[in-house]
VOGU-3710 file (C-alpha; in Angstrom, 3 decimals, decimal comma):
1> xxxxxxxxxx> 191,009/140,746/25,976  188,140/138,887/27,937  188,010/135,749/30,504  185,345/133,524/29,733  183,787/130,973/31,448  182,239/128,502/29,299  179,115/126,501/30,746  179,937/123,190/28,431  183,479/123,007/29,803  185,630/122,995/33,025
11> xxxxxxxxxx> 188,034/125,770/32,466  188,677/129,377/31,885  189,545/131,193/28,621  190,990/134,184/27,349  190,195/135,249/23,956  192,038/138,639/21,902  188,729/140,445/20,362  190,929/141,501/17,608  192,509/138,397/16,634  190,685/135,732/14,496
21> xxxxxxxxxx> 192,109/132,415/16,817  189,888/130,952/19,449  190,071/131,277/23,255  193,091/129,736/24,632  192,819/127,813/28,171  194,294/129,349/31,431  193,580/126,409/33,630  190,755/124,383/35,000  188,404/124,359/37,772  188,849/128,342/38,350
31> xxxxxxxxxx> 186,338/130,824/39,380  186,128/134,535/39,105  188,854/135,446/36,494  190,058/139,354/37,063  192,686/141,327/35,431  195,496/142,767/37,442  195,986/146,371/37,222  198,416/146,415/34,298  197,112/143,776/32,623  199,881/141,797/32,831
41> xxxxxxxxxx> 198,152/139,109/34,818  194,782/137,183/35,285  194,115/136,555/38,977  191,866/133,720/39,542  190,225/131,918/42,535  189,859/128,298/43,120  187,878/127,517/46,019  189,930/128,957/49,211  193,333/129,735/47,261  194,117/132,506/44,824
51> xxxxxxxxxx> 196,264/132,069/42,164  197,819/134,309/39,347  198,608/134,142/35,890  201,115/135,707/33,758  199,280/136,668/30,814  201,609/137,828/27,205  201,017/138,006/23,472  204,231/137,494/21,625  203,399/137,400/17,477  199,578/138,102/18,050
61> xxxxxxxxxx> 199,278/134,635/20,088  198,207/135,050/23,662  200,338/132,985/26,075  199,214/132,350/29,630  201,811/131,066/32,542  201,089/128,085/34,586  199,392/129,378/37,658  201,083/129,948/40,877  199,591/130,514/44,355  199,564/134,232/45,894
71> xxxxxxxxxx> 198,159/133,217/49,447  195,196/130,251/50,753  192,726/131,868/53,071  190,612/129,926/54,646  186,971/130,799/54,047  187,556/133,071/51,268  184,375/133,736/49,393  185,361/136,327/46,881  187,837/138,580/46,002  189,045/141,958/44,437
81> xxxxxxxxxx> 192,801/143,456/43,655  192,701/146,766/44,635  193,672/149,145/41,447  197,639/150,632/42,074  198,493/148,247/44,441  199,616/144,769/44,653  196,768/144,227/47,590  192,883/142,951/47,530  189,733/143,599/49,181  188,607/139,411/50,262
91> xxxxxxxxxx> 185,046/138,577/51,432  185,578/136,183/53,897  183,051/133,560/55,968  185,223/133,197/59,577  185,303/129,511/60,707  181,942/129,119/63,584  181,300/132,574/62,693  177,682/130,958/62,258  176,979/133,403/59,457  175,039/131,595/56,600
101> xxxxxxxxxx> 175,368/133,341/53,341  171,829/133,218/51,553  169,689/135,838/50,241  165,982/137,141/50,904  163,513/138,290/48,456  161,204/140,682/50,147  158,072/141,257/47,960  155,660/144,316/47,938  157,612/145,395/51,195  156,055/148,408/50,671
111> xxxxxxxxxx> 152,267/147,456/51,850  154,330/146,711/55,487  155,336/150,076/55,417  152,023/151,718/54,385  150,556/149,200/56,980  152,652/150,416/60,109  152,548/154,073/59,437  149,542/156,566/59,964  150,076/157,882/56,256  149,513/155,206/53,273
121> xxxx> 152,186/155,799/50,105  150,563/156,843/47,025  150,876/154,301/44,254  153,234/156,082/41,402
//
């Protein structure tokens, strides 16, 4: 099996490699599809709450569960169940924490270094 997100619409998917049918919709508006530990569910975040789906294939037809709340956290970011447990690892941004998620690009960081050390690096 394999959760899709497809850019031309609003939803997630599951499709069954070995069956010839077409991905089937879990629900809408969801981010970062993962796959419980058994298998037996699809977690799935959507913005600050995460939610779960049952996931089962009954005559080769895959049949996902409405989706159902596990817990809202407020300033969840991203998440990860934690393998033989029913527990997850959660990247959270704390309310006037004034930490700004972005990222830097450092470029040819390595002339900085060769320029504040006595010894210049070798080029490879």
């Amino acid at each position: 099996m394999a959760v899709e997100r497809k850019p031309s619409l609003d939803g997630m998917f599951v499709r069954r490699r070995d069956l010839p049918s077409g991905p089937v919709l879990i629900t809408s508006g969801a981010l970062e599809g993962r796959w419980s530990p058994d298998g037996s569910e699809i977690y799935l975040r959507s913005g600050e709450k995460l939610m779960v789906v049952n996931f089962t294939v009954e005559s080769g037809v895959a049949n996902p569960g409405a989706p159902r709340l596990l817990f809202e956290l407020p300033g969840l970011k991203t998440y990860q169940p934690i393998p033989g447990m029913r527990d997850f690892i959660t990247l959270v941004e704390e309310p006037g924490s004034g930490v700004h998620t972005s990222i830097a690009m450092v470029q040819n960081w390595t002339a900085e270094v060769d320029a504040a050390s006595s010894t210049p690096r070798r080029a490879p």
